[in-house]
N, C-alpha and C positions, 0 to 999 in steps of 0.2 A: 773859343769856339772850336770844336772839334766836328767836320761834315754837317751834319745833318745834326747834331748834338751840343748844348751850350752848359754852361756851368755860372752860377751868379753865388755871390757869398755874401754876406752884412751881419752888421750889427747894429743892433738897437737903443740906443742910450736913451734916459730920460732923469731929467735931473742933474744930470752929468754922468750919471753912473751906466754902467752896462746892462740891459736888461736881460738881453738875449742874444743869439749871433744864429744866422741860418745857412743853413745851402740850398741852393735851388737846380734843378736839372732839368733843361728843358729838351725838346725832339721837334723839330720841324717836321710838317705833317702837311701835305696838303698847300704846302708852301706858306703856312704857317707857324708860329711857335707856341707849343702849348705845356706847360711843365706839366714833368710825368711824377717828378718826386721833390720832395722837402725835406728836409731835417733840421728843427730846432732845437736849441742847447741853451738852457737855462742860464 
């Protein structure tokens, strides 16, 4: 967690295998957390 800003990462598996893996970005707002950005990777 950086201030007001979070960072979350995973991956997916199914089967045993890897599906997928993402990043997530989040922004507290309001005294809230609401991701502002994604990125998935095949």
């Amino acid at each position: 967690m950086y201030g007001d800003a979070a960072i979350t990462r995973g991956t997916l598996y199914a089967g045993g295998e890897r599906v997928q893996s993402f990043l997530r970005v989040y922004a507290r707002r309001e005294g809230g957390w609401q991701a502002v950005s994604v990125q998935v990777v095949p």
